[in-house]
DOPA-208770 format. One record per residue (C-alpha): residue number from 0; residue in one letter; z, x, y. Coordinates in pm, whole numbers, plus 32768, in hexadecimal, padded with zeros to 4 digits. Example, Ala and Ser with C-alpha at 12.3 -4.5 7.8 and 13.67 -1.06 7.14 Angstrom:
// residues 2
<rec><k>0</k><r>A</r><zz>830C</zz><xx>84CE</xx><yy>7E3E</yy></rec>
<rec><k>1</k><r>S</r><zz>82CA</zz><xx>8557</xx><yy>7F96</yy></rec>
***
This chain:
// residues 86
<rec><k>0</k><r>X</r><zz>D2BD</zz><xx>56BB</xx><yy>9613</yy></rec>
<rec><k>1</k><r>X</r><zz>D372</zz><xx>5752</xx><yy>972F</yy></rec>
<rec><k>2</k><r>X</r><zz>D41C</zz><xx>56A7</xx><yy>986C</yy></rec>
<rec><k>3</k><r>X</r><zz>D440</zz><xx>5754</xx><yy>99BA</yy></rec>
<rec><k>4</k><r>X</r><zz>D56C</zz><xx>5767</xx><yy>9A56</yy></rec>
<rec><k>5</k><r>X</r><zz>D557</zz><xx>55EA</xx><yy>9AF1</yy></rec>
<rec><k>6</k><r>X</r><zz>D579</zz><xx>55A5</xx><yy>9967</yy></rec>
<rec><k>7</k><r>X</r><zz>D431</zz><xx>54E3</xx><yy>9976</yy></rec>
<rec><k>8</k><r>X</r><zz>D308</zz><xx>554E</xx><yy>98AE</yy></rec>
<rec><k>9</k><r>X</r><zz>D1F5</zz><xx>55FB</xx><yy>99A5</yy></rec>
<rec><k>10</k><r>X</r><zz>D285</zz><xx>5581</xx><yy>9AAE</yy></rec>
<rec><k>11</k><r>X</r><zz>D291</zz><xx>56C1</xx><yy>9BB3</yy></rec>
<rec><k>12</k><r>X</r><zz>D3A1</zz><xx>577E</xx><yy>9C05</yy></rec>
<rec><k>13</k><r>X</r><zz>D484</zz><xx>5748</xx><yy>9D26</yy></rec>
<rec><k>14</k><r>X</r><zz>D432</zz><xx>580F</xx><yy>9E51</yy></rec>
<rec><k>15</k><r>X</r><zz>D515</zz><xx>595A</xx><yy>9E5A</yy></rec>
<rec><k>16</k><r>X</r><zz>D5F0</zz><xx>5978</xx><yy>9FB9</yy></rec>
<rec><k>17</k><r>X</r><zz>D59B</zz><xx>5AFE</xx><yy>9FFC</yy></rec>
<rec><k>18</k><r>X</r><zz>D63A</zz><xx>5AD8</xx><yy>A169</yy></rec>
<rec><k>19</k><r>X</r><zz>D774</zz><xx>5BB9</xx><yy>A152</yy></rec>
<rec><k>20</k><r>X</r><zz>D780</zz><xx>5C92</xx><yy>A28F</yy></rec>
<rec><k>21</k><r>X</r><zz>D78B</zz><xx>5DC5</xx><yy>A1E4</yy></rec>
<rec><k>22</k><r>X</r><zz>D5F5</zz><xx>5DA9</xx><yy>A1C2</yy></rec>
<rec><k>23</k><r>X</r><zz>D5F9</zz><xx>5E08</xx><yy>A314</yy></rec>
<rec><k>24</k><r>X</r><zz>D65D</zz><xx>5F88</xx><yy>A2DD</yy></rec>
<rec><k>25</k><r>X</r><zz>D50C</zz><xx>5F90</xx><yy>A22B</yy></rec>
<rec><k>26</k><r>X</r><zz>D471</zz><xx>5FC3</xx><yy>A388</yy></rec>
<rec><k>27</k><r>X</r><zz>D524</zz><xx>60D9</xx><yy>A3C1</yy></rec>
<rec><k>28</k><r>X</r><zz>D408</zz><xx>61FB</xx><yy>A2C6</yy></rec>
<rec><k>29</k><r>X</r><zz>D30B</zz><xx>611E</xx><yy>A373</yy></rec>
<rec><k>30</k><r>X</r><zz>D390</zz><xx>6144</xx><yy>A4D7</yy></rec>
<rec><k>31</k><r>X</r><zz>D417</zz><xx>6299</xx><yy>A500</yy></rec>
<rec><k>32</k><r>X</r><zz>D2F9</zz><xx>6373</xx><yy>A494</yy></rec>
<rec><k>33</k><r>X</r><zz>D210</zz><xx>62B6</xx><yy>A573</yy></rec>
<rec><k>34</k><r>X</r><zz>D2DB</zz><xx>6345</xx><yy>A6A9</yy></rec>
<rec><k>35</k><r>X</r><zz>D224</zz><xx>6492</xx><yy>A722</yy></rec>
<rec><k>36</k><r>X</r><zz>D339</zz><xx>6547</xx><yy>A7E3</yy></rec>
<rec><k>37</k><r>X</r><zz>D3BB</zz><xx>6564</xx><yy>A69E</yy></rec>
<rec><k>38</k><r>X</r><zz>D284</zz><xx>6649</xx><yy>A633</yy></rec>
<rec><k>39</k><r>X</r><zz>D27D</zz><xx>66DD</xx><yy>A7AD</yy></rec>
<rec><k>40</k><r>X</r><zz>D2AE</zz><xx>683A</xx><yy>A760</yy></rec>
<rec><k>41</k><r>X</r><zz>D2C4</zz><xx>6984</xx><yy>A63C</yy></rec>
<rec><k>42</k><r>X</r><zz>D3F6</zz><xx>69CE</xx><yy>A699</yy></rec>
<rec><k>43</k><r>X</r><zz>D4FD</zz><xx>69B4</xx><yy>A5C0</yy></rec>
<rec><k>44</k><r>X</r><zz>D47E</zz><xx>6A5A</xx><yy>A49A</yy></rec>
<rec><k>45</k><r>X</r><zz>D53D</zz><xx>69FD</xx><yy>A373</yy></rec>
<rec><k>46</k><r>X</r><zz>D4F1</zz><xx>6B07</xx><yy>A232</yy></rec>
<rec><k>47</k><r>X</r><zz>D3DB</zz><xx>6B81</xx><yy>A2F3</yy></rec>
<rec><k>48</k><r>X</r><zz>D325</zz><xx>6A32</xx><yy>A301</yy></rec>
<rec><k>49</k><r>X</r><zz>D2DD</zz><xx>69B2</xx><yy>A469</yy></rec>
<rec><k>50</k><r>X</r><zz>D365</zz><xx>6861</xx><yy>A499</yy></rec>
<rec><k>51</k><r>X</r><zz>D251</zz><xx>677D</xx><yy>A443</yy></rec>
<rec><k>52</k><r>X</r><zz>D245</zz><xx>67E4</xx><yy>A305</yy></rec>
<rec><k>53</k><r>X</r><zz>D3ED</zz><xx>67A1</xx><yy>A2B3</yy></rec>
<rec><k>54</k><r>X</r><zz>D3C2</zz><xx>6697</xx><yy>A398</yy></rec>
<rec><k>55</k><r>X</r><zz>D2EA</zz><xx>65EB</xx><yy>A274</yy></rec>
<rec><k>56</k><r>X</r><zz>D3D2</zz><xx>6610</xx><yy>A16F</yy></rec>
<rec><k>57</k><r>X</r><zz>D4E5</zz><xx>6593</xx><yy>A231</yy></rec>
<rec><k>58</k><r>X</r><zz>D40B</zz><xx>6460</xx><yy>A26A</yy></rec>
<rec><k>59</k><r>X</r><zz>D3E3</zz><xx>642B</xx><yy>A0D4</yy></rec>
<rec><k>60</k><r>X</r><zz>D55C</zz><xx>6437</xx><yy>A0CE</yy></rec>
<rec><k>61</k><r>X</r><zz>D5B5</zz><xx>637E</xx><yy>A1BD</yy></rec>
<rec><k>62</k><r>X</r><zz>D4C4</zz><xx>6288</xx><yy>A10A</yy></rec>
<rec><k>63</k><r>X</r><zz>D55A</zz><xx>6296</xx><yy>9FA0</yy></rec>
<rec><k>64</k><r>X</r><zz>D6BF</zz><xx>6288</xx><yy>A029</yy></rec>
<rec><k>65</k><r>X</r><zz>D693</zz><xx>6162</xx><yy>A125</yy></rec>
<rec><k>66</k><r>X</r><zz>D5DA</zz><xx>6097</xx><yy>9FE2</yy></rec>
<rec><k>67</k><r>X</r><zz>D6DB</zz><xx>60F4</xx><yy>9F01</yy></rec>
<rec><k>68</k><r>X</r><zz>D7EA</zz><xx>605D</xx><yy>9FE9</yy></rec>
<rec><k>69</k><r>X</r><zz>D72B</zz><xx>5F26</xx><yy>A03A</yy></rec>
<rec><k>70</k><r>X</r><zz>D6E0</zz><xx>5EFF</xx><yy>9EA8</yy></rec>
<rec><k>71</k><r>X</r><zz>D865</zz><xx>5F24</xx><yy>9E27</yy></rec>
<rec><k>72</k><r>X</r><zz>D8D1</zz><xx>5E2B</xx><yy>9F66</yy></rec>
<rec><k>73</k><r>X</r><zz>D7F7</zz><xx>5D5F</xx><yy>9F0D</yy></rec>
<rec><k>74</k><r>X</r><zz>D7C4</zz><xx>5D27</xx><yy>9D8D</yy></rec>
<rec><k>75</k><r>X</r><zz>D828</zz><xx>5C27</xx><yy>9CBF</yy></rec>
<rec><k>76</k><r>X</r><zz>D95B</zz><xx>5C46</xx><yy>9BF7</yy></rec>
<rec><k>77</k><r>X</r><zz>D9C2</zz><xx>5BBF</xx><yy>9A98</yy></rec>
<rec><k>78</k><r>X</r><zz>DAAE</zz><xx>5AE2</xx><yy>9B10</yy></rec>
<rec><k>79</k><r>X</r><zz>D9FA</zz><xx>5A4B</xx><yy>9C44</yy></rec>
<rec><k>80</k><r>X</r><zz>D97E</zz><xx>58DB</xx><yy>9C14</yy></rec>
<rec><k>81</k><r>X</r><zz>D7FA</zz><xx>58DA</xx><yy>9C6B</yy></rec>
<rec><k>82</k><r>X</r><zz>D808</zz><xx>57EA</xx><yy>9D94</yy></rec>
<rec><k>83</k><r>X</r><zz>D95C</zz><xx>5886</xx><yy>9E31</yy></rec>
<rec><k>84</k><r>X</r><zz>D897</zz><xx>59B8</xx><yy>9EC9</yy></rec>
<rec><k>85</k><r>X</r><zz>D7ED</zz><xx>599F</xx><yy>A00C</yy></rec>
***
């Protein structure tokens, strides 16, 4: 038989506190690319490819970097207590 973290069997979980402010630069590769002056032009060409096109990749990386920072600010770690983090 297993117990849940409450140390009650089947009793549900406690409800995790995901409201660290660093979830909010997770709007950022959903904001930017929706701005079109950004896409507003060819010009500059960057290795031959017109902006749009580097534009795009600079929007996945953007993307994996501002995750990555919100993930490692926001993890657990070992020595935390489960209630202490908010």
């Amino acid at each position: 038989m297993t117990t849940t973290g409450s140390g009650t069997p089947g009793a549900p979980p406690p409800p995790r506190r995901d409201r660290s402010p660093w979830n909010w630069l997770l709007l950022l590769p959903i904001i930017v690319p929706l701005v079109p002056v950004l896409f507003n032009g060819v010009d500059p060409r960057l290795g031959g490819f017109p902006r749009f096109y580097w534009l795009q990749l600079a929007f996945i990386l953007l993307g994996v970097v501002s995750t990555t920072i919100v993930y490692r600010m926001t993890r657990r770690r070992p020595g935390d207590r489960k209630g202490s983090h908010e």
